[in-house]
C-alpha positions as CSV (number, residue, x, y, z in Angstrom):
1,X,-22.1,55.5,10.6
2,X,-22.2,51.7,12.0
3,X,-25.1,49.9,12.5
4,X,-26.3,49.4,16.2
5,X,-27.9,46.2,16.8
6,X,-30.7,46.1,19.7
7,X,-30.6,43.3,21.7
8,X,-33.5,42.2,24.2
9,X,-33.0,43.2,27.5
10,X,-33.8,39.8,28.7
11,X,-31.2,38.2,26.8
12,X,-28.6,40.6,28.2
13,X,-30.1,40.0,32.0
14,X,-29.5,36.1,31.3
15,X,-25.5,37.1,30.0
16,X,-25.4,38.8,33.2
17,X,-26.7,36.6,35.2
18,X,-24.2,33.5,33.7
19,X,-21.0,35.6,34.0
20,X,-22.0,36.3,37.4
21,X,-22.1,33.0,38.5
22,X,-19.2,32.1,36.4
23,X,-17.2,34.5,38.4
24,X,-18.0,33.3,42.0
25,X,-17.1,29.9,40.9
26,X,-13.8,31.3,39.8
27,X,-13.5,33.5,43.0
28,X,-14.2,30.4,45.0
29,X,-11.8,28.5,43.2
30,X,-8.7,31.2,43.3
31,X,-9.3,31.5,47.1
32,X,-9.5,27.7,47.6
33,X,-12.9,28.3,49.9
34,X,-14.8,25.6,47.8
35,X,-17.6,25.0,50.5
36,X,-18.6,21.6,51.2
37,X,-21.1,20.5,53.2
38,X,-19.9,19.0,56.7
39,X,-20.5,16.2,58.3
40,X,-20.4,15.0,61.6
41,X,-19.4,11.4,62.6
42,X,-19.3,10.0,65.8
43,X,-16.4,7.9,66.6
44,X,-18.1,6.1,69.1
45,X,-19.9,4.4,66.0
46,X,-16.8,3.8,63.8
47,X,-14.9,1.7,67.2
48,X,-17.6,-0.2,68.1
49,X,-17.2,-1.3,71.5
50,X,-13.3,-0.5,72.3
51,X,-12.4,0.3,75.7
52,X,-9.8,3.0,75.8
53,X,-8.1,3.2,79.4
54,X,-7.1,6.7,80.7
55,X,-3.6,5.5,80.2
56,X,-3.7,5.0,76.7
57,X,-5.3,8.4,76.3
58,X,-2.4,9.9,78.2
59,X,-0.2,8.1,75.6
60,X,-1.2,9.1,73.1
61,X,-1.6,12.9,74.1
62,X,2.4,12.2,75.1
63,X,3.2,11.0,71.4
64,X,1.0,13.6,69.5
65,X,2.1,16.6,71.9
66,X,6.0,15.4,73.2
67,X,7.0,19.1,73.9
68,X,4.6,19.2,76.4
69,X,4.7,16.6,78.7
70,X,8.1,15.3,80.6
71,X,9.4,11.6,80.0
72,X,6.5,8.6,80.4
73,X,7.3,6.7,83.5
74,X,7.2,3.0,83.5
């Protein structure tokens, strides 16, 4: 008949415990949903003082969305 070691249960509850964590890390890795903390950042801050005219804000809606709005008249 083999012999059964005993093993503490504490020591078993700390396995546990490792492999558990080691498995949400994978989790989170397979499923790409590494959460990082976010930040916000005001773009007012990075410009400075830049003065943006309505028009150029229209331009550049017309050049990041074209299918949406007809031909820029000059």
């Amino acid at each position: 008949m083999p012999q059964i070691t005993r093993i503490p249960k504490k020591e078993i509850y700390l396995k546990l415990l490792k492999m558990e964590k080691e498995i949400k890390e994978l989790k989170e890795l397979f499923e790409g949903t590494k959460k990082k903390p976010r930040r916000r950042v005001s773009l007012k801050g990075l410009w400075g003082n830049i003065k943006i005219s309505n028009r150029e804000i229209e331009e550049a809606k017309r050049s990041l969305f074209p299918y949406e709005y007809k031909p820029l008249k000059e």
